[in-house]
N, C-alpha and C positions, 0 to 999 in steps of 0.2 A: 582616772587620770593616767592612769598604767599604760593603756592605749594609746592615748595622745604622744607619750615617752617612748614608747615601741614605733610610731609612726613618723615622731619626728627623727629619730635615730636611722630607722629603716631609708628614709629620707634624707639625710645627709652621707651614710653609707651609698646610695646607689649616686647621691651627684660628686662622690668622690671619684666613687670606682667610674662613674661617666664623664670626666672633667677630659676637656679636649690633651691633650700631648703632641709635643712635638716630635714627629718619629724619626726628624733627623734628615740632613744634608743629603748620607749617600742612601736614602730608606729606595729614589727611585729605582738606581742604578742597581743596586741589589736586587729586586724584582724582577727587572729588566734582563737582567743575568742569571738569574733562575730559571727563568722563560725561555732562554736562549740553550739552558743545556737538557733543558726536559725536552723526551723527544713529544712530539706531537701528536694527538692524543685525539682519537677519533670520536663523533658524538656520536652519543650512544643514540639509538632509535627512541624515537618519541613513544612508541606503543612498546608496549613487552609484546613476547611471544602468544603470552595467553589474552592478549586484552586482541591481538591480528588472531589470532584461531577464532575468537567470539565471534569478532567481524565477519569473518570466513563463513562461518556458522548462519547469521544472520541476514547476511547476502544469499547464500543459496535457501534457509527457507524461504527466503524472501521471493526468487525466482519460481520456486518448486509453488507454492500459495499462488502465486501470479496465473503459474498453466495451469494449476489446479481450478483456479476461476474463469479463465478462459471456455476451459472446457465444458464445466457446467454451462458457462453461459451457450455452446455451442449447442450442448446437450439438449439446454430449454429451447430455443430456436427450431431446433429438428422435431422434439416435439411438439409444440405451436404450430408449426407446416404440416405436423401430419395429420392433427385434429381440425385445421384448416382444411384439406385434404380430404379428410373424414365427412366434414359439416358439407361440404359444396359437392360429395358426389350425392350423401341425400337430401339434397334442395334437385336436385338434378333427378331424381328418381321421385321425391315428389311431384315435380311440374311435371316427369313425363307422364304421368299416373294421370295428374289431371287434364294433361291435354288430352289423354285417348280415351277422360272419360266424354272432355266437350267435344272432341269427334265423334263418339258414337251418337253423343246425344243432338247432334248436327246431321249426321247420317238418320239417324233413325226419323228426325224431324221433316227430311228431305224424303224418306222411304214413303211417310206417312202421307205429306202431301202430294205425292205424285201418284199413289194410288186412289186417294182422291180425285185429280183431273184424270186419271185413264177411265173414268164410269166402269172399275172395277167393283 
């Protein structure tokens, strides 16, 4: 029941000390006249110094990471063209291999039969 008596007390202390008040005729003009002798008061920047240096920070890895990927991706590219490169001079060295083995064997077959018709 101790509680109840702590809570309802605690409870009429806060709606006391929260009870509206009337602050009075001249409460605007007062204000108004504080306002007017304060000099003017510049706002301060939304970021601190150190939350703009992060940013700072986080911008340029951000850029640095960007050519950084760039360039690998250039780097794979050049590679790919050179084993490209690589593959299609030996496709090219193989076909020549086999055309001059089916020319000889075109030659040889033409050697063959014409020795035949000369009644050599």
């Amino acid at each position: 029941m101790s509680d109840e008596r702590t809570n309802h007390d605690l409870e009429q202390s806060l709606r006391a000390a929260l009870r509206p008040a009337d602050p009075g005729a001249d409460f605007p003009a007062g204000v108004l006249a504080r306002l007017a002798a304060e000099p003017a008061r510049t706002l301060r920047p939304a970021r601190s110094l150190a939350t703009a240096s992060w940013l700072t920070f986080a911008l340029a890895a951000s850029v640095v990471l960007g050519l950084f990927i760039a360039h690998e991706r250039q780097v794979r590219r050049t590679e790919q063209g050179l084993e490209a490169r690589r593959q299609l001079i030996q496709a090219l060295r193989v076909t020549g291999e086999k055309l001059e083995l089916a020319s000889r064997a075109v030659n040889t077959t033409e050697h063959s039969t014409d020795s035949l018709h000369s009644g050599a």
